[in-house]
C-alpha positions as CSV (number, residue, x, y, z in Angstrom):
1,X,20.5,-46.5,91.6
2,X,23.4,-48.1,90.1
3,X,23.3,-52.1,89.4
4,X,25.5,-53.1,92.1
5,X,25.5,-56.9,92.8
6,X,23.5,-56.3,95.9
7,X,20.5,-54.8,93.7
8,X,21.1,-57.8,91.1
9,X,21.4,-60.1,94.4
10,X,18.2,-58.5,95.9
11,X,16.4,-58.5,92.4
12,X,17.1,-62.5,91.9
13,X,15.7,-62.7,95.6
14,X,12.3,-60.9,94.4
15,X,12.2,-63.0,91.8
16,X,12.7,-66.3,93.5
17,X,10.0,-65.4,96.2
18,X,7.1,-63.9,93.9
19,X,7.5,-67.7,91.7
20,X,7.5,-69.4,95.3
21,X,5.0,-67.3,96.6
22,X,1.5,-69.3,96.9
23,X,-1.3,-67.4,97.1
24,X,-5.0,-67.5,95.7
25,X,-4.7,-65.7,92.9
26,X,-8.0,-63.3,93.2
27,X,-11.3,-63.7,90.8
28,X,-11.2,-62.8,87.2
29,X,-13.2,-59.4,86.5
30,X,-15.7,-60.1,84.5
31,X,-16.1,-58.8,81.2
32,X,-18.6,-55.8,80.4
33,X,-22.2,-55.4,79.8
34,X,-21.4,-56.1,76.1
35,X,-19.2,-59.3,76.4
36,X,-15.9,-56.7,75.9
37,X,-12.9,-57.6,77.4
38,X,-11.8,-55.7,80.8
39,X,-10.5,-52.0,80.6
40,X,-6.8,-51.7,81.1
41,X,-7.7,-50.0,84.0
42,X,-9.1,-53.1,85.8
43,X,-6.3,-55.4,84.3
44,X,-3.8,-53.2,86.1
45,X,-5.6,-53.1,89.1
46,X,-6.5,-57.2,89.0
47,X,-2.4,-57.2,88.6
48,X,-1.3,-55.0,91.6
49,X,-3.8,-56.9,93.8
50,X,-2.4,-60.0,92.8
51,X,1.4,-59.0,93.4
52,X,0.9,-56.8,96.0
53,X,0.9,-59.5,99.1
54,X,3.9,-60.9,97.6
55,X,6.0,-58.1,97.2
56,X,4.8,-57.5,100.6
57,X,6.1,-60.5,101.9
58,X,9.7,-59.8,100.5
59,X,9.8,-56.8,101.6
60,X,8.8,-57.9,105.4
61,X,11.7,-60.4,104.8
62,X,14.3,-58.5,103.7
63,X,14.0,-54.8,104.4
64,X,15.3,-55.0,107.9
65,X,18.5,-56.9,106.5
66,X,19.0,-54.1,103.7
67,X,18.9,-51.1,105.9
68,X,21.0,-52.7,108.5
69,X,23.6,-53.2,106.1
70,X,23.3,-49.4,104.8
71,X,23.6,-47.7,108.5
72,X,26.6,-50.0,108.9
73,X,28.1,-49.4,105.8
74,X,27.5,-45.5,106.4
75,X,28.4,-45.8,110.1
76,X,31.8,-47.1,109.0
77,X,32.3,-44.7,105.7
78,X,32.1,-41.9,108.1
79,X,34.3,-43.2,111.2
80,X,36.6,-43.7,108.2
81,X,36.5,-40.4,107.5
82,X,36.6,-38.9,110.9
83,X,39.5,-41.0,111.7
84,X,41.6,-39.8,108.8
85,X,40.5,-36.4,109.3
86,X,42.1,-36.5,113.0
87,X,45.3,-38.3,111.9
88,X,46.0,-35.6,108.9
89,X,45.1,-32.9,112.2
90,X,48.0,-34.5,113.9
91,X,50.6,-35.0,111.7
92,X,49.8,-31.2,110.4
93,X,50.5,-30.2,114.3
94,X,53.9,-33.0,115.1
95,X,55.1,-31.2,111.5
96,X,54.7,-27.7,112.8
97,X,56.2,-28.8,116.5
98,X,59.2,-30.6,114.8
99,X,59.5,-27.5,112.9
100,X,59.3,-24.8,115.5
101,X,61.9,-26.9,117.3
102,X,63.9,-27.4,113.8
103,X,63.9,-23.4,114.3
104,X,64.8,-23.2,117.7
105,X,68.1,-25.5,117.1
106,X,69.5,-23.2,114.6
């Protein structure tokens, strides 16, 4: 996906909410049997569970706005396009009518 100032737009929007957002933030694991720190594995995972509501909550917020603006856009791109493809139709058609006539004349 291109960086269109919609996704930079949206992007700043993400960012804004997840420093806003205030939740808990969920228990530290604990380290291991011998005092090591935790696997990668669980820091990921400690991560996603802490970011995870959040981006939830921007996505709840602004999902319904992005598609909406999609379909429309595409709704209108292809009315465009089907409009333009019935005024060429019609101008090809007067252009073979004021030519058959053209021919008639003479």
């Amino acid at each position: 996906m291109t960086d269109t100032p919609d996704n930079s737009s949206s992007y700043s929007e993400l960012k804004r909410a997840l420093s806003q957002q205030k939740t808990p933030a969920p228990s530290t694991p604990s380290a291991g049997p011998t005092g090591a720190a935790p696997s990668a594995q669980t820091l990921d995972a400690f991560i996603r569970d802490m970011i995870q509501p959040q981006i939830q909550n921007w996505i709840n917020e602004n999902l319904p706005d992005m598609v909406s603006k999609s379909v429309a856009e595409t709704v209108e791109r292809s009315a465009a396009e089907t409009v333009e493809r019935i005024v060429r139709e019609e101008v090809r058609r007067t252009m073979r009518r004021l030519a058959a006539l053209d021919d008639d004349s003479n």
